[in-house]
C-alpha positions as CSV (number, residue, x, y, z in Angstrom):
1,X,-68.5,183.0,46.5
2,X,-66.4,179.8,46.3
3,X,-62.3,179.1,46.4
4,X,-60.8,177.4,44.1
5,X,-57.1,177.5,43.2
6,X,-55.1,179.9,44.3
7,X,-53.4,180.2,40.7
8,X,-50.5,182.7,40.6
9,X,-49.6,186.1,41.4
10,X,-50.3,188.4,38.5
11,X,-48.0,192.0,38.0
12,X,-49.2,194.8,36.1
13,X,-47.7,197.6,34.6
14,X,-45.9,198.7,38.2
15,X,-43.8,195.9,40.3
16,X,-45.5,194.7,43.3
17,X,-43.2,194.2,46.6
18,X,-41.7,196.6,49.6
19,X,-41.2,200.0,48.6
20,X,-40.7,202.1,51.8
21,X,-41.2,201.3,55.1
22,X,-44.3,198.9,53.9
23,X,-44.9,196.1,52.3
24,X,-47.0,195.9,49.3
25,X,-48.9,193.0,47.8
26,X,-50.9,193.0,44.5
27,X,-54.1,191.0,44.0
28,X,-54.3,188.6,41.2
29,X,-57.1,187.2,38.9
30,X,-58.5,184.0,39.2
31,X,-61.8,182.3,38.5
32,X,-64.4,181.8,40.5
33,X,-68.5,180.4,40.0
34,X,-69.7,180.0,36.8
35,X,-68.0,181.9,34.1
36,X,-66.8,184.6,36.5
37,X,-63.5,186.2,37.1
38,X,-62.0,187.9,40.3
39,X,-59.2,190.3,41.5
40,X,-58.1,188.3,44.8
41,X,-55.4,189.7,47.7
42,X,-55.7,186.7,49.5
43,X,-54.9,183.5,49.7
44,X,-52.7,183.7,47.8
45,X,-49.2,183.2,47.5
46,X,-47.9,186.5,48.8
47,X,-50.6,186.7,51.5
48,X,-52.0,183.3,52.8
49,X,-54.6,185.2,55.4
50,X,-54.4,188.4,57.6
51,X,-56.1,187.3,60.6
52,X,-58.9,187.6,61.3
53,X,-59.5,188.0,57.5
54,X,-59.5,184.9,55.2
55,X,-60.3,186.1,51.6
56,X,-60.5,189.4,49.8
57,X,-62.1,189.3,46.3
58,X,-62.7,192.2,44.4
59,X,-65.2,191.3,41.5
60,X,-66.7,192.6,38.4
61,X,-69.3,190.7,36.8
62,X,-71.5,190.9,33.9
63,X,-75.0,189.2,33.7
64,X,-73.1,186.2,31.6
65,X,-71.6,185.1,35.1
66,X,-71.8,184.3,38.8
67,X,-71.8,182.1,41.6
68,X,-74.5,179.2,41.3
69,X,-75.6,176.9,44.7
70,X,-72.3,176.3,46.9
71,X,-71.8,175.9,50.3
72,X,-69.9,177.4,53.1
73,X,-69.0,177.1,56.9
74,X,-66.7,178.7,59.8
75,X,-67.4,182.3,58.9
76,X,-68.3,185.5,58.5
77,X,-68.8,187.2,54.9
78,X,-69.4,190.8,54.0
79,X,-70.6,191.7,50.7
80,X,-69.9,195.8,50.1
81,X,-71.2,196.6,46.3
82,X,-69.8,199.4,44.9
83,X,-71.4,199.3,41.0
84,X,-75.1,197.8,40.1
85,X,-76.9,195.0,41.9
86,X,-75.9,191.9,43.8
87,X,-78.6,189.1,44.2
88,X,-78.2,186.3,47.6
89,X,-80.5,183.4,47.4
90,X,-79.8,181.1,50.2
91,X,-81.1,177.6,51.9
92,X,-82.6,180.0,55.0
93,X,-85.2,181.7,53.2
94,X,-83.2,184.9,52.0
95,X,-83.9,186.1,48.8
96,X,-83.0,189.6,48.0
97,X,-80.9,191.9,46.0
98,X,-78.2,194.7,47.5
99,X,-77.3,198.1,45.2
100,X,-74.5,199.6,45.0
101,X,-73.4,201.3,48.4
102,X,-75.2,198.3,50.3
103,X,-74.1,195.6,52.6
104,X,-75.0,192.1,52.4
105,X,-73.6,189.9,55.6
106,X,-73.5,185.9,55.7
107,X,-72.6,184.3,59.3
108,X,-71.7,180.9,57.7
109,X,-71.5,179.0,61.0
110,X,-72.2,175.5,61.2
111,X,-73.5,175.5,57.4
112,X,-75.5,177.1,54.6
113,X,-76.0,176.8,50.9
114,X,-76.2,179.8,49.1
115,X,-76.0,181.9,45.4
116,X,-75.0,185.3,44.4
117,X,-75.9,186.0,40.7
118,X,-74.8,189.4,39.3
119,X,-77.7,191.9,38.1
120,X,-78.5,192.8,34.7
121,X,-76.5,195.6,33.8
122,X,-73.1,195.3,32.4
123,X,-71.0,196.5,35.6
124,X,-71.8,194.7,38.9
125,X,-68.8,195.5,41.1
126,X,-68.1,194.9,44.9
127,X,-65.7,193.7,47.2
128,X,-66.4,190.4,49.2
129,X,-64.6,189.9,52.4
130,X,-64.6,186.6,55.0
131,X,-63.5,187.4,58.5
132,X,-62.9,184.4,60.5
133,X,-65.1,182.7,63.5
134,X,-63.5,182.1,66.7
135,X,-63.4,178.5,67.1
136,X,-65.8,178.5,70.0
137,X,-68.5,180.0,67.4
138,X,-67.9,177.5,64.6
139,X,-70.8,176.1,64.8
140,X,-73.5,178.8,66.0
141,X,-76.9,178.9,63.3
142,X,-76.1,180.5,60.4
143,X,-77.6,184.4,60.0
144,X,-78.1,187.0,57.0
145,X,-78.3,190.9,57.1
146,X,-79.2,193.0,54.6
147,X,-78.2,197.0,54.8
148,X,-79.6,199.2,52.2
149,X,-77.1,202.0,51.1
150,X,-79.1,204.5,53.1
151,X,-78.2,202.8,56.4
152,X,-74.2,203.1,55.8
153,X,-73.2,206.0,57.7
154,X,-71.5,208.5,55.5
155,X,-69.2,211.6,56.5
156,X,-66.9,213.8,55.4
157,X,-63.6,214.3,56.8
158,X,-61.5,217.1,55.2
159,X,-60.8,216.4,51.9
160,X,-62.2,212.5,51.6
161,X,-65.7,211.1,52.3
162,X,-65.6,207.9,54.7
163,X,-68.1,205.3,54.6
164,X,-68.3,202.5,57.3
165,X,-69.2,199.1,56.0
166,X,-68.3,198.0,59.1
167,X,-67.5,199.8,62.6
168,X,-68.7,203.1,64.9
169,X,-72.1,204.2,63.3
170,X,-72.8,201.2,60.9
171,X,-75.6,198.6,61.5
172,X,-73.4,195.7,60.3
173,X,-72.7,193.0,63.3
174,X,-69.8,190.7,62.9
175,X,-68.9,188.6,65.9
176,X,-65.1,189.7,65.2
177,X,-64.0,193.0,65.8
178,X,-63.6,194.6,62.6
179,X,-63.3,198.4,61.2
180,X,-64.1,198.6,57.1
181,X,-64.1,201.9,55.2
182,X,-64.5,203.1,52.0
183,X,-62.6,206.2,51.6
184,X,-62.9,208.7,48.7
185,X,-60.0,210.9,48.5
186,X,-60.2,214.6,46.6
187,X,-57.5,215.5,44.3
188,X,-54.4,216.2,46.1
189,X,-56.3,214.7,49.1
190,X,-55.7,212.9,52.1
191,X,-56.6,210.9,55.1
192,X,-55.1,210.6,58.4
193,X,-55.9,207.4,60.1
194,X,-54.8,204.4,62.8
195,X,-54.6,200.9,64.0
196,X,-54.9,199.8,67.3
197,X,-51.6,198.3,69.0
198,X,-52.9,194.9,69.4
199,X,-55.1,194.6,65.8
200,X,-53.9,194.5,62.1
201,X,-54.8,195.6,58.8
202,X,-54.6,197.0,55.2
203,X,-55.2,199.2,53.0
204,X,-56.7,198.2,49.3
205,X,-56.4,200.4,46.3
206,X,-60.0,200.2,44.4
207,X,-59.3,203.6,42.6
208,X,-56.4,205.6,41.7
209,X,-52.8,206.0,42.7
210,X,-52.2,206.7,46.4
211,X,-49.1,207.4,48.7
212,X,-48.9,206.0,52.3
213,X,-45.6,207.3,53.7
214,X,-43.7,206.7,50.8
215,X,-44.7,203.6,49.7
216,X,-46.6,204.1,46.8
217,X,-49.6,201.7,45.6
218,X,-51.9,201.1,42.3
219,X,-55.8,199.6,42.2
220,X,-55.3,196.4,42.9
221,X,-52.2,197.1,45.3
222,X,-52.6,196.3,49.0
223,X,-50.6,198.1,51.8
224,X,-50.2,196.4,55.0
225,X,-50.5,198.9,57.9
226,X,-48.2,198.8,61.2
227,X,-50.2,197.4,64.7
228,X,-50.1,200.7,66.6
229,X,-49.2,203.1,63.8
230,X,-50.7,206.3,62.7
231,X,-50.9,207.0,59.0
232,X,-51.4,209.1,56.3
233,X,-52.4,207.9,52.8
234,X,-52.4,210.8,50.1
235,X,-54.0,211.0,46.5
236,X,-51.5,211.1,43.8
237,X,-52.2,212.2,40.2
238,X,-56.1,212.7,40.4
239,X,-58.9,211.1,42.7
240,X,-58.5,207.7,44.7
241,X,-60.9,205.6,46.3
242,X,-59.5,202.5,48.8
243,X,-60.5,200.2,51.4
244,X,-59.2,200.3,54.7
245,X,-59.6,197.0,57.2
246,X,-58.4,196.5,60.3
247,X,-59.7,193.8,62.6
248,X,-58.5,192.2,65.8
249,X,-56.4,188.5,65.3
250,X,-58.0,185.8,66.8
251,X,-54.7,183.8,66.8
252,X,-56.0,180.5,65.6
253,X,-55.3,178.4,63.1
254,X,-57.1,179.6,59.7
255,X,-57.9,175.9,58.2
256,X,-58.6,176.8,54.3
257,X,-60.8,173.9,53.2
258,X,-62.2,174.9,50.1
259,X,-65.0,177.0,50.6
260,X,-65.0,176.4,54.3
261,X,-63.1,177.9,57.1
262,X,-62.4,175.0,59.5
């Protein structure tokens, strides 16, 4: 999945901003590939990076678009689908195709060409995020992992059900430390989490309307979380479904070029 311009912020039916004791961005569209179009928190002009993360893109594609031969370098990238069927083709000899509730991880390093082409059915949905490479790992041989949807460790924990992309349980490797959940909240329901002292993160609306102490967020709305903080996020109006990332900052430069992280 390529960058092109940043374009502008988009607002929806709610304002996006600081409500609370937390600040909220909203993702924007933009397009992308061939003929496709994507929901993107960053970079943008709210939220240039959150390191270690360098692009969160939330896309929905039919068959009539996707993301021909392009190139990348400098990173990691993690592919989470969350509706139909995702297909990587890349310059290393990967060819295969991830379902919804699989992984698909890229270690860009010193270079790789590659295509992800949406499957056939009308609703291919994911999330793809880049994660930095610490500048002494710029340049290791690029890498692919595939994780079938049975391999994502799944648990309940009171009233929401926690996947783990990436973290305690999960077969994904990143050379960054990085926790990624998808969390489905009940009704009424809630989930009690934290953050390290010395990491950062966010939470990502994909589904619903959700409270984190006050500050209340929309699909498509971003909540930054606190270094050292412990949180609760509640479902408001019905079910919710979000992504929660937290990684540790490498604190280097993140060098946008394009498609590559220099």
């Amino acid at each position: 999945m390529g960058v092109g311009s940043l374009g502008s912020i988009q607002e929806g039916d709610h304002m996006a901003g600081s409500q609370g004791a937390h600040a909220i961005v909203r993702a924007y569209e933009t397009d992308e590939g061939d003929g496709a179009r994507v929901t993107r928190l960053f970079p943008g002009r709210e939220m240039r990076d959150l390191d270690p993360f360098v692009l969160l893109d939330e896309f929905n594609l039919s068959p009539m678009g996707g993301f021909p031969n392009h190139a990348h370098r400098g990173f990691e990238a993690v592919t989470y689908m969350l509706e139909g069927e995702f297909h990587h083709r890349d310059t290393m000899g990967n060819d295969s195709v991830v379902s919804a509730g699989g992984v698909q991880r890229f270690t860009a390093g010193r270079g790789l060409v590659h295509s992800e082409m949406p499957g056939r059915g009308p609703r291919n949905r994911g999330l793809q995020l880049w994660v930095n490479l610490p500048r002494h790992l710029k340049r290791v041989e690029p890498s692919y992992q595939q994780v079938e949807p049975e391999s994502v460790p799944v648990r309940r924990v009171g009233t929401s059900i926690v996947r783990t992309i990436v973290g305690e349980g999960s077969p994904v490797r990143l050379r960054t430390p990085v926790r990624y959940l998808d969390i489905s909240l009940e009704p009424v329901g809630m989930y009690l989490g934290s953050i390290p002292q010395d990491w950062r993160g966010l939470v990502y609306v994909l589904e619903g309307h959700v409270s984190l102490h006050g500050t209340e967020a929309w699909h498509g709305d971003s909540i930054e979380l606190v270094p050292g903080e412990t949180f609760t996020i509640m479902a408001l109006n019905g079910p919710a479904r979000l992504a929660l990332l937290s990684g540790r900052p490498l604190g280097e430069p993140i060098i946008h070029n394009g498609t590559f992280v220099d």
